[in-house]
C-alpha positions as CSV (number, residue, x, y, z in Angstrom):
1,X,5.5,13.8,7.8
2,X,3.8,16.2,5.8
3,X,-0.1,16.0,6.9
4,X,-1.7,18.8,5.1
5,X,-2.0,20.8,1.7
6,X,-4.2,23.2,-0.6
7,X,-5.7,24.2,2.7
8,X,-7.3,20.8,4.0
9,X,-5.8,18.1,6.1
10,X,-5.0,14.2,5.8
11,X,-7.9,12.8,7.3
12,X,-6.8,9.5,8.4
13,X,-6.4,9.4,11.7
14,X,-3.0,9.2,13.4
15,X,-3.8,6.1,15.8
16,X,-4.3,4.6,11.6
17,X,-0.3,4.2,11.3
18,X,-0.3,1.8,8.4
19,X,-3.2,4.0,7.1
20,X,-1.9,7.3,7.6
21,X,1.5,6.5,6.1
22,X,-0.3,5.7,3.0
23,X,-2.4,8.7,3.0
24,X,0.9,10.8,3.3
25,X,2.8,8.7,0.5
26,X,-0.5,8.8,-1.7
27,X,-0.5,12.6,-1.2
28,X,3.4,13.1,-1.9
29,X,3.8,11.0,-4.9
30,X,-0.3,10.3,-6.3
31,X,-2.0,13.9,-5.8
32,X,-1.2,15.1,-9.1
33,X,-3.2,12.4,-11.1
34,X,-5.9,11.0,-8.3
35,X,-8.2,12.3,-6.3
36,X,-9.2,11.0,-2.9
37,X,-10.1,13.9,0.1
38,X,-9.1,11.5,2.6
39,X,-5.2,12.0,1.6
40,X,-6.3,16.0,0.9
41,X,-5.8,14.9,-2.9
42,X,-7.1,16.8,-5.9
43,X,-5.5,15.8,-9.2
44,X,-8.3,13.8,-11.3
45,X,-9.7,16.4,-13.6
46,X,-14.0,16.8,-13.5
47,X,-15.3,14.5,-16.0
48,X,-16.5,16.3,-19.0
49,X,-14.0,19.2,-18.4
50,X,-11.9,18.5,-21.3
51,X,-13.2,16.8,-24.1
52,X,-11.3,13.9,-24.3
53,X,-9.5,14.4,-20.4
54,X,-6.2,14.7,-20.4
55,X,-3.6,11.9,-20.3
56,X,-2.2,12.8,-17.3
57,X,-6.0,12.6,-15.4
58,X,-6.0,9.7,-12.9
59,X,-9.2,7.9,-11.5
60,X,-10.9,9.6,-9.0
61,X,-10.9,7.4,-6.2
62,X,-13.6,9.4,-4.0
63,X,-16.2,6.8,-5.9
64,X,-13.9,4.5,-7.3
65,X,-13.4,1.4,-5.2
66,X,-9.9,-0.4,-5.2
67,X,-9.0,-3.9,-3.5
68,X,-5.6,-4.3,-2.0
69,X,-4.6,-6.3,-4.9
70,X,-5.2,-4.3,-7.7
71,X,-3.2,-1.2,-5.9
72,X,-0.4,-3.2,-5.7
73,X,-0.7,-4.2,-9.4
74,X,-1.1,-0.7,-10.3
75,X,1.8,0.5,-8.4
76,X,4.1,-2.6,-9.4
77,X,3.0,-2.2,-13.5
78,X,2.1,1.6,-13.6
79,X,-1.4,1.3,-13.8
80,X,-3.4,-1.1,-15.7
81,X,-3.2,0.7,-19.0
82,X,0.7,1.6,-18.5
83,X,-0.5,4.5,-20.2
84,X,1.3,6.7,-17.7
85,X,1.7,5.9,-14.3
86,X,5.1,5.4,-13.5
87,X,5.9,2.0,-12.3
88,X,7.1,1.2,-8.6
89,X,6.1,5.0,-7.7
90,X,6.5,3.6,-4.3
91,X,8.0,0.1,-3.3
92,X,8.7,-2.1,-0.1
93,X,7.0,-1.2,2.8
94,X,5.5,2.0,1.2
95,X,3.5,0.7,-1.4
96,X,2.0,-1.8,0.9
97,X,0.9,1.0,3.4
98,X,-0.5,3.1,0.1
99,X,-2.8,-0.4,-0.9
100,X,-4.1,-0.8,2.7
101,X,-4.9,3.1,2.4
102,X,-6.5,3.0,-0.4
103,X,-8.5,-0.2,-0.1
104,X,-9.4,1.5,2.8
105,X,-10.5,4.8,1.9
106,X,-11.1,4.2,-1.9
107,X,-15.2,4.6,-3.0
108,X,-16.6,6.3,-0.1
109,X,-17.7,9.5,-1.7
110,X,-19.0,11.3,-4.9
């Protein structure tokens, strides 16, 4: 399992399972678009970087706060604006271990 990228670590612990798969799924397939330090994830752009953002910039789920439920909407219906999130990024067994991470981790920091 990959565990660590752009020089910083997963930070879910590995006693976590369910967790820390979904840390390492969120990392492989959500980095580019979403932010969230606990899965060593960097992709939503600074607000007021780009006038307008960019349509590929993701929520930055550091302070945004997700339930269970709406992750697996998200994942199922690429997003809630189907702007550009691909549907079904992950399925099955993975996406449920990326909604208990998320709901988890999701709106802890700044």
């Amino acid at each position: 399992m990959l565990a660590a990228g752009c020089g910083g670590d997963i930070e879910v612990p590995t006693d976590q399972k369910t967790a820390r798969k979904g840390a390492v799924l969120f990392y492989e397939r959500c980095s580019g678009c979403h932010s969230l330090e606990a899965a060593n994830a960097y992709g939503s752009k600074p607000e007021g970087t780009l006038q307008g953002g960019e349509r590929s910039n993701g929520p930055n789920f550091n302070v945004r706060k997700e339930s269970r439920d709406d992750v697996l909407f998200a994942i199922r219906n690429g997003g809630f604006s189907g702007g550009i999130m691909p549907a079904n990024v992950v399925v099955g067994n993975d996406a449920e271990a990326v909604a208990d991470f998320l709901s988890k981790y999701s709106g802890k920091g700044d």
